[in-house]
C-alpha positions as CSV (number, residue, x, y, z in Angstrom):
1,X,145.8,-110.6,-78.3
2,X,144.0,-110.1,-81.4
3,X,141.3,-107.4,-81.8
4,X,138.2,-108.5,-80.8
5,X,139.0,-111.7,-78.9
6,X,138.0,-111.8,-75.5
7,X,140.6,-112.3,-72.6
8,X,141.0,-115.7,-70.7
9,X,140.9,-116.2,-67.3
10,X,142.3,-119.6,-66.0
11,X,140.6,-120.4,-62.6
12,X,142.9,-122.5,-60.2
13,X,139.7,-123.1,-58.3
14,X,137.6,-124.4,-61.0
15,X,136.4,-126.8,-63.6
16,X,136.7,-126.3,-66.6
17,X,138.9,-127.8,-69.4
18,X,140.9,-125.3,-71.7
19,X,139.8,-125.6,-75.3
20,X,142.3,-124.2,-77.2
21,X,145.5,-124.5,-75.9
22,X,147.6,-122.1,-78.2
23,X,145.7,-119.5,-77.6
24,X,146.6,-120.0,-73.6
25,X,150.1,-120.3,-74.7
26,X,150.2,-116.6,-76.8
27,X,148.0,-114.7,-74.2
28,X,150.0,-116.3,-70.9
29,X,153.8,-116.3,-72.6
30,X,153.8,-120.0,-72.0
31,X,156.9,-121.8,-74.3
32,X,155.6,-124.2,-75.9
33,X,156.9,-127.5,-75.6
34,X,158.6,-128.3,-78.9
35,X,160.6,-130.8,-80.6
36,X,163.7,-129.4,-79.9
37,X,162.7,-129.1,-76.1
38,X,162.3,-132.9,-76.5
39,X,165.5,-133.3,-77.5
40,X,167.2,-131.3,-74.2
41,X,165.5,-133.8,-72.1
42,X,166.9,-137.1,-70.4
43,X,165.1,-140.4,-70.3
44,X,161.6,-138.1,-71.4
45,X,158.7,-139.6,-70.2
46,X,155.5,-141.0,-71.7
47,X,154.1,-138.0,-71.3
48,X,157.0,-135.5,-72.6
49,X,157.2,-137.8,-75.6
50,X,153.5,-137.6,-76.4
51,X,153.3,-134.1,-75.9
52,X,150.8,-134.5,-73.0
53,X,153.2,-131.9,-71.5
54,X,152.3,-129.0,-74.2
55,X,154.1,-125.8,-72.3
56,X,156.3,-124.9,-69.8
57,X,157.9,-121.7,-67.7
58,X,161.6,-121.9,-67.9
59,X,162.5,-125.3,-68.0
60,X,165.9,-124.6,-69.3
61,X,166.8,-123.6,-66.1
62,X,165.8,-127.1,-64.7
63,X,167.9,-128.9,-67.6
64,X,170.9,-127.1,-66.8
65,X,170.9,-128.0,-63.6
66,X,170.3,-131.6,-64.1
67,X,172.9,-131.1,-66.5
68,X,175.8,-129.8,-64.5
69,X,174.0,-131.8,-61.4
70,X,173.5,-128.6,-59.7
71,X,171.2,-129.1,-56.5
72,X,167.4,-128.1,-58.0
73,X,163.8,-128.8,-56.2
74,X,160.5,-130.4,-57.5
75,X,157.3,-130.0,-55.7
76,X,153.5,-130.1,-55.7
77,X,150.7,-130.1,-53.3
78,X,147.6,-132.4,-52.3
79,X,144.4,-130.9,-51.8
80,X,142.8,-133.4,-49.2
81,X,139.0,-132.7,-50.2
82,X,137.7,-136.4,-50.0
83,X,139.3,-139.7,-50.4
84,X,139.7,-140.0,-54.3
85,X,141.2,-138.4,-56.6
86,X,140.3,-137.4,-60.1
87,X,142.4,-139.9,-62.9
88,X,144.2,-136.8,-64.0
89,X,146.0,-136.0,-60.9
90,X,148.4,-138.9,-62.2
91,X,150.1,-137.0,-64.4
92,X,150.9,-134.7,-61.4
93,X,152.2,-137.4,-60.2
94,X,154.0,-138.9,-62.8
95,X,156.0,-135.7,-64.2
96,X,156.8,-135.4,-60.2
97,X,158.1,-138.4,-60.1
98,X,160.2,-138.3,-63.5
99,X,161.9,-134.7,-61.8
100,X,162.9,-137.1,-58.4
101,X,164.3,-139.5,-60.8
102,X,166.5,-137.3,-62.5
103,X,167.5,-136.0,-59.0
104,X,165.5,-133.4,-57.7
105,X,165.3,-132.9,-54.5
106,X,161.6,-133.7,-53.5
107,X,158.5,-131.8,-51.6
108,X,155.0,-133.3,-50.8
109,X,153.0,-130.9,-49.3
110,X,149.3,-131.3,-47.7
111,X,147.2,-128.1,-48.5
112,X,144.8,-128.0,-45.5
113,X,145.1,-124.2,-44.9
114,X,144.4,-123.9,-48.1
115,X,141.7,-126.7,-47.9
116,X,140.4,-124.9,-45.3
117,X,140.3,-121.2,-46.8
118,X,138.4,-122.8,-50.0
119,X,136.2,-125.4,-49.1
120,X,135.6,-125.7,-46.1
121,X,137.2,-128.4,-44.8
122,X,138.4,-128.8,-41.5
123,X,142.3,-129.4,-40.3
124,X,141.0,-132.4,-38.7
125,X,139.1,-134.1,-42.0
126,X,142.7,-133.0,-43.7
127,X,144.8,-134.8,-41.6
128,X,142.9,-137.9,-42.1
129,X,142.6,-138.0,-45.8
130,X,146.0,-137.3,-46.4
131,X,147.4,-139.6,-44.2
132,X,144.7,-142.4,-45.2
133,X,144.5,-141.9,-48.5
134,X,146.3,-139.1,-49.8
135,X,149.7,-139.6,-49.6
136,X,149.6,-143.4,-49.6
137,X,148.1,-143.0,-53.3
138,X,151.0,-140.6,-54.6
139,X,153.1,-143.3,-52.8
140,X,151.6,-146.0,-54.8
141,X,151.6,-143.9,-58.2
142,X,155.6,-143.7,-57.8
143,X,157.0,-141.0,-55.5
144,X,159.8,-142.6,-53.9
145,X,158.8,-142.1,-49.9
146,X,162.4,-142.2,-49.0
147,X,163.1,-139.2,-51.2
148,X,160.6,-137.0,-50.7
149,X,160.1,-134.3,-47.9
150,X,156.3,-134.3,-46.4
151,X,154.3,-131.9,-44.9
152,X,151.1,-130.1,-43.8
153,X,150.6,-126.7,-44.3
154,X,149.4,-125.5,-40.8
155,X,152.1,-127.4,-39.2
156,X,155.2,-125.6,-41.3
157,X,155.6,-122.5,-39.2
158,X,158.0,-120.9,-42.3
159,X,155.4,-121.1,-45.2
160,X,153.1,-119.4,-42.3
161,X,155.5,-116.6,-41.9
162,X,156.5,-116.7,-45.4
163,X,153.1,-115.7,-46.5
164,X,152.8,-112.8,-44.3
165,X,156.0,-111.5,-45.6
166,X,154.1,-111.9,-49.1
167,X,151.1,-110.7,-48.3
168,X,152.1,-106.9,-48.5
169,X,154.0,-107.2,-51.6
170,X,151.0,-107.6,-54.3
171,X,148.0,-105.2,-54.6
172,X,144.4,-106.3,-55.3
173,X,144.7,-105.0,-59.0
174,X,147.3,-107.0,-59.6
175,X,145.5,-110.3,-58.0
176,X,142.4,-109.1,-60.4
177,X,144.7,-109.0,-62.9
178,X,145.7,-112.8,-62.4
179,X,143.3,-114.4,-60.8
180,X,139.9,-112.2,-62.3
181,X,138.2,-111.7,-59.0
182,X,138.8,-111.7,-55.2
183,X,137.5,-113.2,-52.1
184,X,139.3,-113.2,-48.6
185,X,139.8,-117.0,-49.2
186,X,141.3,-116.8,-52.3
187,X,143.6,-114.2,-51.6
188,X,144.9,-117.0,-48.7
189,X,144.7,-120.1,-51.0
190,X,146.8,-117.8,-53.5
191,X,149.5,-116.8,-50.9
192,X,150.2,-120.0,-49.3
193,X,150.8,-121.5,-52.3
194,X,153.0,-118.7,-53.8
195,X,155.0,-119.8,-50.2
196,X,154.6,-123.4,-50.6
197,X,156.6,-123.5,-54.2
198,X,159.6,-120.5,-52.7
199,X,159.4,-122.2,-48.6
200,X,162.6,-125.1,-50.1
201,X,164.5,-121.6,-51.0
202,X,163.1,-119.9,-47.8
203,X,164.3,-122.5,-45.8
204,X,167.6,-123.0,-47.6
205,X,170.1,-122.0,-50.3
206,X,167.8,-120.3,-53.5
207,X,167.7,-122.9,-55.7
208,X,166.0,-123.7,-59.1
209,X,163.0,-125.3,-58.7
210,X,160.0,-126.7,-61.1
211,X,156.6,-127.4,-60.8
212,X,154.5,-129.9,-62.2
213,X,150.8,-128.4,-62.7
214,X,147.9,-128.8,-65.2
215,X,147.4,-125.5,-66.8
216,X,144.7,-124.2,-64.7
217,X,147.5,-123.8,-62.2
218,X,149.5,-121.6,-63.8
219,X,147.7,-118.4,-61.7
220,X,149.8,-119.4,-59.0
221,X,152.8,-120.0,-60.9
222,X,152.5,-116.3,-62.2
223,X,151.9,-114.8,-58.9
224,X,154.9,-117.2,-57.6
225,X,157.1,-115.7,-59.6
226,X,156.3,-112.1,-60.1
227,X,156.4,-112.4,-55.6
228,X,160.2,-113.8,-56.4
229,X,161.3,-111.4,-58.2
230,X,160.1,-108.6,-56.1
231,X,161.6,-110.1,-53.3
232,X,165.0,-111.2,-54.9
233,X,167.3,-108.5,-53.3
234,X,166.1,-109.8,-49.7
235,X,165.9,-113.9,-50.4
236,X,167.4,-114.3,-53.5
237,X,164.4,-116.3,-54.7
238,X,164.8,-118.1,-58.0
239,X,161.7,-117.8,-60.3
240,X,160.2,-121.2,-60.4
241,X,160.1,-122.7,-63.8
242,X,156.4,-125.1,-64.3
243,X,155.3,-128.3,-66.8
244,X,151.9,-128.4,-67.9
245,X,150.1,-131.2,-68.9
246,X,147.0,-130.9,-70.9
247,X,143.5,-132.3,-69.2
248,X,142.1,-135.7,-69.4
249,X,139.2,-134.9,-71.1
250,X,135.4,-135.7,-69.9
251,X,134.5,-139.0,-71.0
252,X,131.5,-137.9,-72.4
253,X,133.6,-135.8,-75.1
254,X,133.2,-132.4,-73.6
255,X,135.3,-129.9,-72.7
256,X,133.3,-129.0,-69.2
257,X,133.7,-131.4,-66.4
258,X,131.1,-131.5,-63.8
259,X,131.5,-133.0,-59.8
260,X,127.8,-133.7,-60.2
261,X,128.1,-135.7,-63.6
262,X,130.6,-138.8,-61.8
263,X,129.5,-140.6,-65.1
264,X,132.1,-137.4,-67.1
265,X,135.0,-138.8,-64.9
266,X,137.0,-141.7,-63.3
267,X,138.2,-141.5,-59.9
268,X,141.1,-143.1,-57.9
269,X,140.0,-146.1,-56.6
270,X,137.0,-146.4,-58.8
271,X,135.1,-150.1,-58.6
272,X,135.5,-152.6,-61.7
273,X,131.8,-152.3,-62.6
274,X,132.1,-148.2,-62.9
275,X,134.8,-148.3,-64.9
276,X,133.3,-150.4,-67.2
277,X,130.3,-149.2,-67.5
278,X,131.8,-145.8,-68.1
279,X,134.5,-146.4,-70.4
280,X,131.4,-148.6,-72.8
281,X,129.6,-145.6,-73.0
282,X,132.6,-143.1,-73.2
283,X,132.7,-141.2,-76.7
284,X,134.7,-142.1,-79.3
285,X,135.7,-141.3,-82.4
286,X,133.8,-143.9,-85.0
287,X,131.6,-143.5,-87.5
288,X,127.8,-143.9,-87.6
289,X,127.2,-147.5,-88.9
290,X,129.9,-150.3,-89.2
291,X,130.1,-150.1,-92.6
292,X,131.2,-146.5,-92.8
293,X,134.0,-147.4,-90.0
294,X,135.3,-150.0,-91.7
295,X,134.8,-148.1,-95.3
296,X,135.7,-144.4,-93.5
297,X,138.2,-145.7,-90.7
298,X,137.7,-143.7,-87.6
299,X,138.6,-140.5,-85.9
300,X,141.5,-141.2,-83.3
301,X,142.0,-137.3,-82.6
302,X,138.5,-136.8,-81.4
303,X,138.5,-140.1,-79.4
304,X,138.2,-140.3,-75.8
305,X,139.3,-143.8,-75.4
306,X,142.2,-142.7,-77.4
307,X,143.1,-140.2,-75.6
308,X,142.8,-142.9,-72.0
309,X,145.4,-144.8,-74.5
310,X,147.7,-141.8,-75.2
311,X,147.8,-140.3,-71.8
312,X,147.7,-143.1,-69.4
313,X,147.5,-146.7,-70.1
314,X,149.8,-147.9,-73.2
315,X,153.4,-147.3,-72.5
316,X,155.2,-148.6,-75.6
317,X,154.5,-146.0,-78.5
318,X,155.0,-148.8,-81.3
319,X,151.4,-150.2,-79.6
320,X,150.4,-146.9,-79.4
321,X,150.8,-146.0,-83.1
322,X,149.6,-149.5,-84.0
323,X,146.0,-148.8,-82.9
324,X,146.0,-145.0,-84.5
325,X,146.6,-146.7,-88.1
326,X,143.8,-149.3,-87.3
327,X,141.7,-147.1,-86.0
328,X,142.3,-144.7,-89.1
329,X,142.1,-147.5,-91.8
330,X,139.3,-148.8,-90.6
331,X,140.7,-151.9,-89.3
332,X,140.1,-151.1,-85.7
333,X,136.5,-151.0,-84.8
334,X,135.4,-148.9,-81.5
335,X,134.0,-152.4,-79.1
336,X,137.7,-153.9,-79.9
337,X,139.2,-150.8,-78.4
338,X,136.9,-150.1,-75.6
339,X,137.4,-153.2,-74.0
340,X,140.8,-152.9,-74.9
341,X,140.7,-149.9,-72.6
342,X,138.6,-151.8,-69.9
343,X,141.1,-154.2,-69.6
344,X,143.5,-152.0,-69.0
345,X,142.4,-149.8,-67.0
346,X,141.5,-152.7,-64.7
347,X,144.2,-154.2,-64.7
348,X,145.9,-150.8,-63.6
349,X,143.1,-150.2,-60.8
350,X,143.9,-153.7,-59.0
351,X,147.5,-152.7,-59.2
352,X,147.1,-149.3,-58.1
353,X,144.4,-150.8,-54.9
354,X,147.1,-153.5,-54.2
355,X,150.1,-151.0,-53.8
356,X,147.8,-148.1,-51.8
357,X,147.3,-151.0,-49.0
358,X,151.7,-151.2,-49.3
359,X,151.8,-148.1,-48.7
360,X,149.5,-147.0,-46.1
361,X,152.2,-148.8,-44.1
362,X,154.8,-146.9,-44.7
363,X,152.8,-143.4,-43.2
364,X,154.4,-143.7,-39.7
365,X,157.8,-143.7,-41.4
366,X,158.1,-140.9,-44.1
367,X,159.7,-137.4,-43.3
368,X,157.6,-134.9,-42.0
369,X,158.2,-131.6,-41.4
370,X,157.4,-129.9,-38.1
């Protein structure tokens, strides 16, 4: 760290959106997600190509297992606080579903212990968002229900005992360390998912595994994998290896998002009107008059309706490259593209309603873990 700069502490728990990512890379010993990482990487996805995905932990272990088709694991969690979710869980979703394709072996999990030790929220309130709303949306966004293990943390009796196990072997300096402060319900929230990402090598044969976070989860990843290591002679734990994908940012053009500004955000399912509304008064990058956008051109980088085109609705990157170069020449004023993005987004809401309702139907079917 260089002298004088002040340390960073990411907060699984909270808010706020990381401003300069390098600098999280350097002080965390993140690898960056390069070029050449590109080229290791089968059939990338939209957001691997775009660089969405900006870091990772030991991905090379992942590609050398996919390589040799060695068994390896993929896994991620659902915090079932209300039923939506915030736009950005679906690149979650999406790298989750990119690691399934490519033949990992596939975990769900429903954090209502976790849920409960953090906000709150009762087993029973849990049970029913995940199983309403929840799951059916991750169903909808792509997981393949017939390839994925589900379950609910309370009900999976070897996380429970895995995190007791854990519990002795990391001292409150060291969760300081990680995590910055400590409260009984963090210290929970912490251990159960440090045994929700090792339970499919408690359970079985160790195994690589990878998960796919934003980067305010990489706490956990940290803890998960300073916990493996200590406990390798007994388990034989692999150290997980973690993607990160960068944050959608606040449509407003901050860095800070806010539950009581719903104006900063779009939810999953969000209502044609909101949408609308929202993205229309969204910041972008344009100039101050017409003249000096068409004169100037505009600012893609600092765009937020950009950024909705880069990171979730434009899938060919020939489009996606033909609106920077309007945009940038001035040929692209900022109406054209915010309906551009309305329609879209739209169009991807009455899709997304349309296969939730397909899936709700499948609930009494999937796999669940007892």
């Amino acid at each position: 760290m260089a002298k004088g700069e002040s340390k960073v502490f990411i907060d699984p728990w909270g808010a706020i959106l990381i401003e300069d990512y390098i600098r999280v890379i350097n002080q965390f010993g993140l690898e960056p997600f390069t070029d050449e990482t590109l080229k290791k990487i089968p059939n990338p996805n939209r957001l691997m190509r775009r660089k969405i995905i900006f870091c990772h932990r030991d991905l090379n272990i992942i590609l050398d297992a996919m390589k040799s088709k060695k068994p390896f694991y993929a896994l991620t969690g659902i915090m079932p606080s209300a039923q939506k979710i915030h736009f950005g869980t679906k690149m979650v979703v999406e790298n989750l579903k990119y690691f399934q394709d490519q033949g990992a072996i596939t975990y769900l999990l429903v954090a209502d212990l976790e849920a409960a030790s953090t906000r709150g929220i009762s087993l029973k309130e849990s049970r029913k968002n995940a199983l309403e709303f929840h799951i059916p949306a991750y169903i909808a966004l792509g997981i393949d229900p017939e390839k994925t293990t589900f379950y609910f943390q309370s009900e999976n009796k070897d996380v429970m005992r895995l995190m007791c196990i854990l519990s002795n072997k990391v001292t409150e300096s060291e969760f300081r360390a990680i995590y910055g402060s400590v409260s009984p319900g963090k210290v929970i929230a912490a251990l159960l998912d440090v045994s929700d990402i090792l339970f499919p090598q408690f359970r079985g044969k160790p195994m690589p595994g990878v998960i796919p976070v934003g980067i305010d989860q990489d706490p956990h990843i940290r803890l998960t994998r300073d916990l493996a290591r200590k406990t390798k002679r007994v388990f034989g734990f692999v150290p997980p290896a973690a993607v990160y994908h960068k944050f959608t940012p606040s449509l407003d053009g901050s860095f800070k998002m806010s539950k009581s500004k719903p104006e900063t955000y779009i939810e999953l399912p969000e209502e044609p009107e909101s949408i609308s509304r929202k993205l229309w008064n969204a910041f972008t990058g344009g100039r101050e008059t017409l003249e000096k956008q068409k004169r100037l051109g505009g600012v893609p980088e600092k765009c937020v309706i950009f950024e909705f085109f880069k990171q979730h609705l434009i899938e060919k990157d020939e489009e996606l490259d033909k609106i920077y170069f309007e945009c940038k020449s001035g040929a692209l004023i900022c109406g054209d593209c915010k309906h551009h993005a309305i329609e879209l987004m739209s169009k991807f809401m009455s899709e997304f309603n349309r296969k939730l309702e397909k899936a709700r139907d499948l609930i009494p079917s999937l796999n669940f873990i007892k």
